[in-house]
C-alpha positions in Angstrom: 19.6 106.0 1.5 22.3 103.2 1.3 22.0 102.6 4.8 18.0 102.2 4.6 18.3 99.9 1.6 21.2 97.9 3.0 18.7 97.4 6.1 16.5 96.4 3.8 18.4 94.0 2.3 19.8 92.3 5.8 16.0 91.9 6.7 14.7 89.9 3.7 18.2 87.6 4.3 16.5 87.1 8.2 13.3 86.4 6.9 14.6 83.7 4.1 16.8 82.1 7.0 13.6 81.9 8.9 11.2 80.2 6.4 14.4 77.9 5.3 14.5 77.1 9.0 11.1 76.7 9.1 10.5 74.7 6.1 13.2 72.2 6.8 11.7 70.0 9.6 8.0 70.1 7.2 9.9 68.7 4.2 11.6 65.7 6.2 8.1 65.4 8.3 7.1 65.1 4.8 8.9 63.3 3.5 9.0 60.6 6.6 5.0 60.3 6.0 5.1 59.5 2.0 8.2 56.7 2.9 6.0 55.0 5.9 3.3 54.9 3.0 5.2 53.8 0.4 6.5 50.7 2.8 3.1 50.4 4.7 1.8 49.6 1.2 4.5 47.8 0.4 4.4 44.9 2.9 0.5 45.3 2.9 0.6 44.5 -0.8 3.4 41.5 0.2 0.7 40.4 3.1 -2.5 40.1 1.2 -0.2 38.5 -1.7 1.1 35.8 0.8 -1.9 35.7 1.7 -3.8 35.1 -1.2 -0.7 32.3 -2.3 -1.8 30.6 1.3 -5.7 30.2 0.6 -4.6 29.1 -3.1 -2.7 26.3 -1.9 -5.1 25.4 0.3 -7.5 25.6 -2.2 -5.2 23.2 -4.7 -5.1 20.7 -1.5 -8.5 20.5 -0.6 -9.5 19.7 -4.3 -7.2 16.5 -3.7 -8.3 15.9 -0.3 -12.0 16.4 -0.8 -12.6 16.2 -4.4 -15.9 18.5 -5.8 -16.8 15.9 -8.1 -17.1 13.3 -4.8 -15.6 10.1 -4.6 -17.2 7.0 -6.0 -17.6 3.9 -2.9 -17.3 0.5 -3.7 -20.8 -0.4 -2.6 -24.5 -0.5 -4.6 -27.3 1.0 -2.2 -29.8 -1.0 -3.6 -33.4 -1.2 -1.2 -31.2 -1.0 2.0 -32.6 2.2 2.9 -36.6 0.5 2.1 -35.3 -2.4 4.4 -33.8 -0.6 7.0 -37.6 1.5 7.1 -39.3 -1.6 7.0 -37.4 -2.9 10.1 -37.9 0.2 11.7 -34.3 1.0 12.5 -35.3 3.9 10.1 -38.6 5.9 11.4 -39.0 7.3 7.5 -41.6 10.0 8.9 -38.7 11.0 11.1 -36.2 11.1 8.7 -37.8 13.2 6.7 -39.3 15.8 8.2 -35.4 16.6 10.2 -34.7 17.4 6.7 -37.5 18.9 5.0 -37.4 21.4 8.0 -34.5 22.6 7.0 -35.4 22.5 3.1 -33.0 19.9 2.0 -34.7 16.5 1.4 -33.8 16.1 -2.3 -34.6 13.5 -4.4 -31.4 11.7 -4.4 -32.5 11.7 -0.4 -36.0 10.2 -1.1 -34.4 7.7 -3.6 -31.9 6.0 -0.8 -34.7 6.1 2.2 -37.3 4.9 0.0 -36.0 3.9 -3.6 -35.6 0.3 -4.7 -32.7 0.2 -7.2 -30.1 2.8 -5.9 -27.0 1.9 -7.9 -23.0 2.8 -6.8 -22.8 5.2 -4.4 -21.2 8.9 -4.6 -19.8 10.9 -1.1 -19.6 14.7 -1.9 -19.7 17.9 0.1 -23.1 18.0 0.4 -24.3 14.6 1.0 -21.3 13.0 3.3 -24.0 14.3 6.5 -26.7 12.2 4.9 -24.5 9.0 3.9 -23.3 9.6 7.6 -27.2 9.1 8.9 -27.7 6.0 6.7 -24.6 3.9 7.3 -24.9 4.6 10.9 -28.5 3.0 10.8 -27.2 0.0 9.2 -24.4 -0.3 11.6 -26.6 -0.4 14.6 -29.0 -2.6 12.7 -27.0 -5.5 11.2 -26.4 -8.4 13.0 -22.6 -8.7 13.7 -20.2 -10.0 15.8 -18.5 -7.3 16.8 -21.9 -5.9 18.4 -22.5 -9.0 20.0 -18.9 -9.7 22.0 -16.7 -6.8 21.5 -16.3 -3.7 23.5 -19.3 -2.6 23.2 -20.6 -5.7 25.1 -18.3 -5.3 27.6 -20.0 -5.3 31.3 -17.5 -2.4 32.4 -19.2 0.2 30.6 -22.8 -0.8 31.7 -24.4 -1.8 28.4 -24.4 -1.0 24.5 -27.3 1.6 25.0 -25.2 3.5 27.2 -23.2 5.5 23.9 -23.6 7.9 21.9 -23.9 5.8 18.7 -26.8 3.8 20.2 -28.6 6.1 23.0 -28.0 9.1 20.1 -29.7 7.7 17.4 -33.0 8.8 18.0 -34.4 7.8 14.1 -35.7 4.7 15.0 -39.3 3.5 15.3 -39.5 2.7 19.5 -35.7 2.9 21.3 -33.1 2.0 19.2 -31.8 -0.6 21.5 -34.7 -2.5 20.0 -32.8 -2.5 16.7 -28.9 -3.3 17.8 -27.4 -6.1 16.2 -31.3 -7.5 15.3 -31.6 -7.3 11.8 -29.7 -9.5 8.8 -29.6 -7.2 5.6 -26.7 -9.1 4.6 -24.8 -12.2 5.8 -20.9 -12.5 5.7 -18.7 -15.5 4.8 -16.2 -16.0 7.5 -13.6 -14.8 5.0 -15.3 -11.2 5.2 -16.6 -11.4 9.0 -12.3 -11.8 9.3 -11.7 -8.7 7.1 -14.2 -6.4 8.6 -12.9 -7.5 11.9 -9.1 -6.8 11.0 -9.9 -3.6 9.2 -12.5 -2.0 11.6 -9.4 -2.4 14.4 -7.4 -0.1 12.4 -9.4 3.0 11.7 -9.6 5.6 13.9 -11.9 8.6 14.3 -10.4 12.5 15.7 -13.6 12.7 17.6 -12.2 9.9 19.9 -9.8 7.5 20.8 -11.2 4.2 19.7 -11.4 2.4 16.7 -14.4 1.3 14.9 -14.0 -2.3 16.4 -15.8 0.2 19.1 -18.2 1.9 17.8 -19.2 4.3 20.6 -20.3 7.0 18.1 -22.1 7.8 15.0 -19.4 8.3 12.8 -18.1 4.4 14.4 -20.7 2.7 13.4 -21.3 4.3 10.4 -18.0 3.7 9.0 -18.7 -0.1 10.6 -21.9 -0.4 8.3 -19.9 0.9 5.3 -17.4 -2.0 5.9 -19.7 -4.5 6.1 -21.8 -3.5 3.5 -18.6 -3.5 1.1 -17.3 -6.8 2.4 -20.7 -8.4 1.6 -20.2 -6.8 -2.0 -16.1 -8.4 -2.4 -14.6 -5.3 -1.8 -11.0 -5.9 -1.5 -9.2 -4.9 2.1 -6.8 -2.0 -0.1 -10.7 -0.8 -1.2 -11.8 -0.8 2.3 -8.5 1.1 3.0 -8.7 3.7 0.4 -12.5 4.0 0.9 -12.9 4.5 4.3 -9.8 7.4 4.1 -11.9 8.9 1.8 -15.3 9.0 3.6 -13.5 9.6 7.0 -12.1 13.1 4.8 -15.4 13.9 4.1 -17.2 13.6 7.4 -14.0 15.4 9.2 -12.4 17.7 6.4 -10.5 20.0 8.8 -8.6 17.2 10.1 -7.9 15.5 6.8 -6.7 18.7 5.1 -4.6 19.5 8.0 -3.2 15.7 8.1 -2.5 16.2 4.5 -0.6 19.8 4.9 1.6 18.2 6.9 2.5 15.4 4.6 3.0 17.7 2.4 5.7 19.3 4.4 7.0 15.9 4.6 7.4 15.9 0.9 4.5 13.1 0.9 1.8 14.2 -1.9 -1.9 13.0 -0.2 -2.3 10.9 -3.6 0.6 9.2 -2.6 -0.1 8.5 1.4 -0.8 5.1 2.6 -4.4 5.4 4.0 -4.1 2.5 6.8 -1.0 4.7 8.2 -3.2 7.7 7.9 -6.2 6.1 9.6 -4.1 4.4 12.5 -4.0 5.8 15.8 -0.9 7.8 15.3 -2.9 9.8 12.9 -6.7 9.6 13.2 -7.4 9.5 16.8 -8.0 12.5 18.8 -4.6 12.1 20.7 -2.6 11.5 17.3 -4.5 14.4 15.5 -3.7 16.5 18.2 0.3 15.9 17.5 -0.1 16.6 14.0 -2.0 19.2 14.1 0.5 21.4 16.9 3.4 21.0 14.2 1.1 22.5 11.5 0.0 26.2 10.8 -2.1 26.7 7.9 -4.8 29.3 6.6 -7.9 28.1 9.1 -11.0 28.0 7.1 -13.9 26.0 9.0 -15.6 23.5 7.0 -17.9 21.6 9.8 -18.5 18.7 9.9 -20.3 16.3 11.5 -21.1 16.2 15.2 -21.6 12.8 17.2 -25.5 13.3 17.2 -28.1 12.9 14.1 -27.0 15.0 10.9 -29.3 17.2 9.6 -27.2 19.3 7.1 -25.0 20.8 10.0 -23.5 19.1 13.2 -26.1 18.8 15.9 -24.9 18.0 19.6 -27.0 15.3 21.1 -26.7 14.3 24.5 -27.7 9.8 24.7 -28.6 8.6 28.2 -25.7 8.5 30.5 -23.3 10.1 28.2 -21.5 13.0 26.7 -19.3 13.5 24.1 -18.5 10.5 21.7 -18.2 7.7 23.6 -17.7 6.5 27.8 
């Protein structure tokens, strides 16, 4: 009888040893799993936090950079967009029904094609496309010097029809050709025909490498209108400066916010930037954008912008005679 219960007893012992045995590896397997969750949740919790800090700094920056309110421009619109219909650098018919197929002629639209007395001018989000159509009409439309004899003139590249800026503008009653440098909405002193010339040489566009003394593209000569339009208004050359920084944000925001994150990181608030460095060629061509934008990393969210062909409310490649791309 002792022996059968001592038998018994050695038995159960084997049996515990074996389900301690057992049991052991589970608990640490166990154990293992509910650590790698509690750390995978961890740094998951840490990466959507960073995360989150990114896109609100980005946020905070592009408030500065591209304000939601708009920026106010120097300039009254007046009748120029009646006048520029009534020369026909503006088919009206045209221009309106590129937007009204897409649902977005508004009446602030109608009122600068058509309106007589448009008052200061606002760039925002949602018009900068639009402003982008008009000044580049009035760019290739005004008579000016800089049409006339500078690089666009010159016999190496075949003719001033042969860019995008003129061969792409495709708004115009008959060919737009018809329209270059033709029209006087606005005559110049020599004092202003001076500063537009000395400004226009230092501001650069990221779709190219020129400045808009060569207007080869829309966004060119549409930042050429603007400055003559604000000269023949006494805007001051710091105006033209700060304005056209603003405006050239606008039309390409992915560059501007990135230009500004890295001023940022060079402890240079975008408030406080000096906006002829920022539009010079070390900046605001395609060459200097590309250097600043290699030494920056930054939560990519794509804004647009404006392609070098007619704006309809999104960027819209067009290809002009003989070219492709912005310019020769």
């Amino acid at each position: 009888m002792e022996n059968e219960t001592q038998n018994k007893i050695e038995e159960n012992s084997r049996v515990g040893q074996s389900k301690e045995t057992y049991l052991l590896p589970v608990s640490i397997i166990v154990s293992s799993v509910i650590l790698a969750v509690v750390i995978y949740s961890a740094g998951s919790s840490s990466g959507v936090r960073i995360m989150q800090e990114g896109k609100a700094q980005v946020s905070v920056l592009e408030e500065e950079v591209l304000p939601t309110i708009g920026v106010a421009l120097p300039v009254t619109w007046g009748d120029l967009g009646s006048q520029l219909v009534k020369a026909g650098a503006v088919d009206a018919d045209k221009f309106k029904a590129m937007y009204e197929q897409r649902g977005s002629f508004t009446k602030e639209y109608e009122a600068l094609l058509l309106g007589q007395g448009n008052g200061k001018l606002t760039i925002t989000k949602d018009n900068a496309g639009y402003l982008l159509n008009l000044f580049w009409a009035l760019g290739l439309a005004n008579k000016n010097p800089i049409l006339d004899s500078g690089e666009m003139n010159d016999p190496k590249y075949g003719g001033a029809g042969n860019f995008a800026s003129t061969g792409g503008w495709t708004l115009a009653k008959g060919d737009s050709m018809n329209h270059y440098s033709r029209h006087e909405f606005f005559a110049l002193t020599a004092e202003q025909q001076a500063l537009v010339d000395k400004v226009s040489r230092g501001i650069y566009r990221p779709c190219c490498g020129n400045s808009t003394h060569f207007p080869d593209c829309n966004h060119g000569m549409a930042m050429l209108g603007l400055l003559e339009l604000m000269a023949s208004q006494g805007a001051s050359e710091e105006d033209m400066w700060r304005t056209a920084l603003a405006v050239n944000s606008y039309w390409f925001p992915d560059t501007y916010l990135t230009i500004a994150t890295y001023m940022k990181g060079k402890g240079v608030a975008w408030k406080d930037v000096n906006p002829e460095e920022m539009l010079g060629s070390k900046y605001s061509s395609a060459s200097g954008y590309a250097q600043v934008s290699s030494q920056v990393v930054r939560p990519q969210q794509e804004r647009g912008g404006n392609g070098c062909g007619v704006d309809s409310g999104a960027p819209i490649a067009i290809v002009p005679k003989q070219q492709s791309g912005c310019g020769v």
